[in-house]
N, C-alpha and C positions, 0 to 999 in steps of 0.2 A: 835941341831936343825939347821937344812941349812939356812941359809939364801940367800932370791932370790934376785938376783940384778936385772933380765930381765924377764920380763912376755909381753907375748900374748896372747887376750882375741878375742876370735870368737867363735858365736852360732854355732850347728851342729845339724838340725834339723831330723836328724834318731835317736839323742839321746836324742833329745829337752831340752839340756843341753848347758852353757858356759862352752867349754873349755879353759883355763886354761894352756897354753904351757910355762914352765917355766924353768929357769937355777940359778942355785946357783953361787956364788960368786966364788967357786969351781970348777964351769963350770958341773956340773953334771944337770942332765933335767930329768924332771918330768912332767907329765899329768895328771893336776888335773880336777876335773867334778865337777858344779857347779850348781845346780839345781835351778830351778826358784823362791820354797821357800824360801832357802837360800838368792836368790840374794836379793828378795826384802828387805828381813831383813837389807841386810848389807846395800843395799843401804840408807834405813829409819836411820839406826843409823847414817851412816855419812852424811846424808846431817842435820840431826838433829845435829850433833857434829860443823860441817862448820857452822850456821845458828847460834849454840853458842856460836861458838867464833866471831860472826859479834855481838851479840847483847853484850856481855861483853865490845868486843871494842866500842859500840855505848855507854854504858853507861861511860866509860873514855875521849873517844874524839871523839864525837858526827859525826862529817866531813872525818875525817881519814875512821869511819868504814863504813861509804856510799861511800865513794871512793873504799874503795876496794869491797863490793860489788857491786857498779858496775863494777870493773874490772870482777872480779867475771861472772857477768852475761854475760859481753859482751865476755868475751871467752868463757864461754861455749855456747853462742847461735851460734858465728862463727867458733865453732869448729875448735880453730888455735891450732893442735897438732903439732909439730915436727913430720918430717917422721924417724923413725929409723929402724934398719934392727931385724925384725920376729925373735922370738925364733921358731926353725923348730915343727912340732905338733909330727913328727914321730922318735925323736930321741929314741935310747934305753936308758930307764928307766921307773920306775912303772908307771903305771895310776891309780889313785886314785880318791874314790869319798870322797870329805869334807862333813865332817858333824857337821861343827861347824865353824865359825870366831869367834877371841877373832879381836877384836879394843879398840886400846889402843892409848891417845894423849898423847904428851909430849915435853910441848913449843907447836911451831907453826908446829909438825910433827904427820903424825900417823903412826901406828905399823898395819898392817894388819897378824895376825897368823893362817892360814888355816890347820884347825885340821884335822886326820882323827880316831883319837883314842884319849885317854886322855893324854898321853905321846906324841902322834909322830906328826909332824905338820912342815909346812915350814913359815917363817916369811919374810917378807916385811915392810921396813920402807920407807914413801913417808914424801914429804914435802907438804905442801898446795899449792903451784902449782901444783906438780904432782898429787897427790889426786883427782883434780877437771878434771886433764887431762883425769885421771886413770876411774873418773866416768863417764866423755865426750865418752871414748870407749864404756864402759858400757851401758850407755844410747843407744849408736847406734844398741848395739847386740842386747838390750830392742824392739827395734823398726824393726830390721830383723826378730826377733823371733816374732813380733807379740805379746809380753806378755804385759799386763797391765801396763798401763803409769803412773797410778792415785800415783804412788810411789812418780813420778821426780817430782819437784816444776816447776811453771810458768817458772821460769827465766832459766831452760833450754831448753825451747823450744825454736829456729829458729825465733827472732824476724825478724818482718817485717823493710824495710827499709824506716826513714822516710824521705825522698827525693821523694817516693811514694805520689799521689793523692790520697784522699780516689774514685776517680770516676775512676781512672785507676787500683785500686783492686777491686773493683766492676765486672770491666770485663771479 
């Protein structure tokens, strides 16, 4: 199975699919399509998976796990991603549509494995920084594409700043 070190994630609205531009470890590239079913799923299970491991650490050390979620929240609402350089969309190699993720935690890491048969599939392991980064993209294609938000929870949306009046948002 390949394992991807580099992925790039942009809607493409003639296919009204995420694609999916990615490079293995090996440097080999692949085009995977990512359908809005799917995303919502995979979105639901990892922000349910993240949200679990806040509440585990909440019941160990009650302060530690509100600190990190609100690190948490506050990147994703300021979408501070690292710019890094694009996997190209058009290199040669297959394009594939998935039709399955496996998610898999392990420690403070997950396994993202994008199926397209029952044997063949490319695998991705993030860390819980990258993961929330990984979904910060996500989120964004969510909102180009215009697809149903009601997935992403409050704390990823673009809070307000509060050095803000309530009579100067009014306006």
């Amino acid at each position: 199975m390949l394992i991807i070190n580099k992925i790039t994630v942009a809607y493409v609205p003639e296919e009204d699919r995420l694609r999916l531009a990615v490079q293995s470890i090996k440097g080999d590239h692949l085009t995977l399509w990512l359908t809005a079913r799917l995303a919502v799923r995979l979105v639901e299970c990892l922000i349910r998976e993240l949200e679990k491991k806040v509440d585990n650490q909440a019941n160990q050390n009650p302060l530690q796990a509100m600190n990190q979620f609100n690190q948490w929240q506050q990147s994703a609402s300021q979408g501070s991603i690292p710019v890094v350089k694009e996997v190209p969309s058009q290199q040669e190699g297959p394009t594939i549509l998935i039709n399955a993720v496996d998610v898999g935690c392990r420690g403070d890491g997950y396994i993202l494995t994008f199926r397209w048969s029952t044997e063949d599939g490319v695998r991705m392991v993030f860390d819980s920084k990258q993961i929330r980064q990984w979904l910060q993209i996500v989120y964004g294609q969510f909102k180009i594409a215009r697809w149903p938000l009601t997935v992403w929870p409050v704390w990823f949306e673009p809070s307000t700043s509060f050095n803000e009046s309530p009579a100067r948002m009014l306006h």
